[in-house]
C-alpha positions as CSV (number, residue, x, y, z in Angstrom):
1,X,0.0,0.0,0.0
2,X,3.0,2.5,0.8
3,X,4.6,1.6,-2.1
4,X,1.5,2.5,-4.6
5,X,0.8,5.8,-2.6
6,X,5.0,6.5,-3.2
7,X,4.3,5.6,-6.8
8,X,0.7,7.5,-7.1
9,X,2.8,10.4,-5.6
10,X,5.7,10.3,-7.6
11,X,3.2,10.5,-10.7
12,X,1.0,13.5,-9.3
13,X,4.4,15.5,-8.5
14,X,6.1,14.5,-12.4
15,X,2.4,15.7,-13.3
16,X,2.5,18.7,-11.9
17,X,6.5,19.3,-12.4
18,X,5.4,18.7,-16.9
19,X,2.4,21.6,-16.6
20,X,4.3,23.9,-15.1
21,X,7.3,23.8,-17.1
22,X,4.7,23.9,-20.0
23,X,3.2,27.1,-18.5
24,X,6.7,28.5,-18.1
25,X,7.3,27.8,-22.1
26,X,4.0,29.0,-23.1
27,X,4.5,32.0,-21.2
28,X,7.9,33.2,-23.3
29,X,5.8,34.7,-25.2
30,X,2.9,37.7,-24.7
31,X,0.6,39.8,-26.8
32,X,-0.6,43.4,-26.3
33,X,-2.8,45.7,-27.6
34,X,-3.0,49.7,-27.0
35,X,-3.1,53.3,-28.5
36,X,-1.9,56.3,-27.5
37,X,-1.9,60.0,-28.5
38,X,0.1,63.2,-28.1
39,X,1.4,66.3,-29.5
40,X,3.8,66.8,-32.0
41,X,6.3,69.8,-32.9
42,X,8.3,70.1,-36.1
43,X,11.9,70.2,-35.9
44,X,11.2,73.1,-38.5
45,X,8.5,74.5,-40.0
46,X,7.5,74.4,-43.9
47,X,10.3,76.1,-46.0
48,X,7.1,78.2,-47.3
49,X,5.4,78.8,-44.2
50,X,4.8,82.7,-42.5
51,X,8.1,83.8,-41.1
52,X,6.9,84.7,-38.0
53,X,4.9,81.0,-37.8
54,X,7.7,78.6,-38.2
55,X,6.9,75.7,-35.6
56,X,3.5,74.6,-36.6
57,X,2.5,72.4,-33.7
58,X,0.3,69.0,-34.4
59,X,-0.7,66.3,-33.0
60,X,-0.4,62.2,-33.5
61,X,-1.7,59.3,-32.3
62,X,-0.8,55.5,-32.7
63,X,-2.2,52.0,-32.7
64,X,-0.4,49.1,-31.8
65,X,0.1,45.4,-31.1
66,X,3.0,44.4,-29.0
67,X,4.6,40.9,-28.9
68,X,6.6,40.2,-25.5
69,X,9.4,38.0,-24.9
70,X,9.8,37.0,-21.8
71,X,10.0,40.1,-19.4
72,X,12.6,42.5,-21.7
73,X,12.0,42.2,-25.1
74,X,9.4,43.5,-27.7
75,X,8.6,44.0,-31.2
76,X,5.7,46.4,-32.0
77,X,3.6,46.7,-34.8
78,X,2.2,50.0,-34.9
79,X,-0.2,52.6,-37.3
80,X,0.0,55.6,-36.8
81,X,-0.9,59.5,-38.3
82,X,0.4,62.8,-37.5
83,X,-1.4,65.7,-38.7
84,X,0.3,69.3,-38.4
85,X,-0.6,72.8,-39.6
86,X,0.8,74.0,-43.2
87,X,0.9,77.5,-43.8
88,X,2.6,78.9,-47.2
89,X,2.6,82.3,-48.8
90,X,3.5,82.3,-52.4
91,X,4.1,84.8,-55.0
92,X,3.3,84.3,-59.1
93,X,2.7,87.2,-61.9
94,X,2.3,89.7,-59.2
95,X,-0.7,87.6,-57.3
96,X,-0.3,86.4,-53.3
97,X,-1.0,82.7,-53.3
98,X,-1.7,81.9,-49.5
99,X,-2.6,78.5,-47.8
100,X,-3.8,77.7,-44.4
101,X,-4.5,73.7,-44.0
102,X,-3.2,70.8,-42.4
103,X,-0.6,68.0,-43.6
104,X,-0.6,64.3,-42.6
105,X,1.1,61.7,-42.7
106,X,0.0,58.1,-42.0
107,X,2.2,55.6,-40.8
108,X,3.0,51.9,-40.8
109,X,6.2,50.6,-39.0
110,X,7.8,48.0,-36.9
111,X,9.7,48.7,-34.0
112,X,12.1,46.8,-31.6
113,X,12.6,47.6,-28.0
114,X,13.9,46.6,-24.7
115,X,11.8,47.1,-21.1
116,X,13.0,46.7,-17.2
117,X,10.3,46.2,-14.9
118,X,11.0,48.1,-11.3
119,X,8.0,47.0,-9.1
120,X,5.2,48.9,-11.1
121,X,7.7,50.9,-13.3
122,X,8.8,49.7,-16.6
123,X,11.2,52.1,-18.6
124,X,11.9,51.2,-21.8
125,X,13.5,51.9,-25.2
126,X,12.8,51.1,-28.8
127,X,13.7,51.9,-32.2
128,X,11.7,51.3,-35.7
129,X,10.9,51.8,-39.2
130,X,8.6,51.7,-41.9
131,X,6.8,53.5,-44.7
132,X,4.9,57.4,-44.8
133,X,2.1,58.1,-46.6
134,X,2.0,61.8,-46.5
135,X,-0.6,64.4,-47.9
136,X,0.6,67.7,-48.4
137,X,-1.2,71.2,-50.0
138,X,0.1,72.5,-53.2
139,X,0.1,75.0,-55.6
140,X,1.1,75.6,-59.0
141,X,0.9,78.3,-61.4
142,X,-0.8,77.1,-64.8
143,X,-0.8,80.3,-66.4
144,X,-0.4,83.4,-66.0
145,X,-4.4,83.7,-64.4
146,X,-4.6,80.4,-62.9
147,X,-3.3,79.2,-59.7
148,X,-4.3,75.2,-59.0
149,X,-4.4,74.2,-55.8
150,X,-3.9,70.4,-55.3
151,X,-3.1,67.5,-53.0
152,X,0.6,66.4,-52.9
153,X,0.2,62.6,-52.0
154,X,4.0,60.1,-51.7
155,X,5.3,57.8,-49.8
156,X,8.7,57.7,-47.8
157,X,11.0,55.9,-45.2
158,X,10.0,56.4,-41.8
159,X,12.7,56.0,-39.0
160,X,11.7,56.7,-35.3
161,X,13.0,56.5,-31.6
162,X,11.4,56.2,-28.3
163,X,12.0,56.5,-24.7
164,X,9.2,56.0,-22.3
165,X,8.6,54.4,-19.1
166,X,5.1,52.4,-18.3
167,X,3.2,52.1,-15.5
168,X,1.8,48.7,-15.0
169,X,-1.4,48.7,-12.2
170,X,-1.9,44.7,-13.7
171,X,-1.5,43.2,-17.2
172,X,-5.0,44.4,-18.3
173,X,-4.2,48.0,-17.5
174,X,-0.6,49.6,-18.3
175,X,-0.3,53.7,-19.1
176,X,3.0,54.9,-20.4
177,X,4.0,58.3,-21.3
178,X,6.9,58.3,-24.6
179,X,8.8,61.0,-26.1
180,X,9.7,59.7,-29.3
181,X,11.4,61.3,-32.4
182,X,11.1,60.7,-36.1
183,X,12.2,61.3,-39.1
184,X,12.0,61.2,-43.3
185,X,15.3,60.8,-44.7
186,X,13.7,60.1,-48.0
187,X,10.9,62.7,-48.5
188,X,12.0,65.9,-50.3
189,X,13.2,69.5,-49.0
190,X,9.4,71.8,-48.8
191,X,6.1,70.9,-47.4
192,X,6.9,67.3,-46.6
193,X,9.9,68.6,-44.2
194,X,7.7,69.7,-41.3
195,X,6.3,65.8,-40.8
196,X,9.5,65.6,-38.8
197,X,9.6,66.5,-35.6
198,X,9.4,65.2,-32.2
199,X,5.7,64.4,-29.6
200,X,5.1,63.5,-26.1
201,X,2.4,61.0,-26.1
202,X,0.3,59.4,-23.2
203,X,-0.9,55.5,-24.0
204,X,-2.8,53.0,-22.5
205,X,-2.5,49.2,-23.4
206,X,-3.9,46.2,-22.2
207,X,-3.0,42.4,-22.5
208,X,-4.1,39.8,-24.6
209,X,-3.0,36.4,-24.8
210,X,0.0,34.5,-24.4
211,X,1.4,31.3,-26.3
């Protein structure tokens, strides 16, 4: 009888030993979702903007899905569109061309990043890329009576670094502040300039699954 209750024992414990080592595994890896939104200011302003309104200030906001590693590392997948004020002044046969909109630029990117949990704090870092898709006011002088106002539409590399720290009250419900800064290295000198710049940004994400 002792030596089936050993056995039975044994089995429960090599059991129990097998699901958690399973759990552990399954655990490497971690899915979140979030958003966040903030404000964004031009590291200069259009080349054709008001002299006296260079830094047009904007805002932006992102999407995101985040795959964990373990506790440190993290590749995010993440939309995102900045929208900023575009002022230009423009002079053609004598007339005064003037705009007053808004430029934007949507974004789709991957970035890669390393976090340190501290108790609830969780500073962390990341860097990324991806494409721009930007829509900019133009003008353009058809003849000598006509001045077209269009639409600039292109696409362009987008490069982008973040430091932020989160502030986890339980896996469901983390808020982070970020400063990040970004760049097109690709997009012509003039109106597409501007979409550079640098934004604070408040988030909120949440978890979702783990495998």
């Amino acid at each position: 009888m002792t030596k089936l209750l050993t056995t039975i024992l044994l089995f429960c414990a090599t059991l129990l030993m097998a699901q958690t080592e399973s759990d552990s595994i399954s655990e490497k890896f971690s899915v979140d979702f979030g958003g966040s939104f903030g404000v964004f200011a031009p590291f200069k302003g259009s080349s054709k903007g008001f002299p006296d309104d260079k830094n047009q200030l904007g805002s932006n906001g992102v999407t995101f899905l985040q795959l964990n590693y373990k506790e440190h590392y993290f590749a995010k997948l993440q939309f995102g569109q900045t929208t900023v004020s575009y002022k230009s002044i423009q002079n053609s046969n004598g007339f005064n061309s003037i705009i007053n909109s808004k430029a934007n630029s949507t974004t789709i990117g991957i970035n890669l990043g390393y976090q340190y949990k501290i108790k609830h704090w969780q500073p962390f870092v990341m860097m990324g890329s991806g494409t721009s898709f930007i829509d900019s006011p133009e003008t353009s002088l058809i003849n000598e009576n006509t001045i077209s106002y269009t639409t600039k539409t292109g696409n362009y590399l987008y490069i982008s670094g973040s430091v932020g720290v989160n502030y986890v009250f339980n896996k469901y419900f983390i808020v982070s502040l970020e400063g990040q800064a970004s760049t097109l290295p690709t997009a012509p000198s003039g109106s597409d300039t501007h979409l550079s710049g640098m934004s604070m940004q408040l988030g909120l994400k949440s978890y979702l699954f783990s495998f």
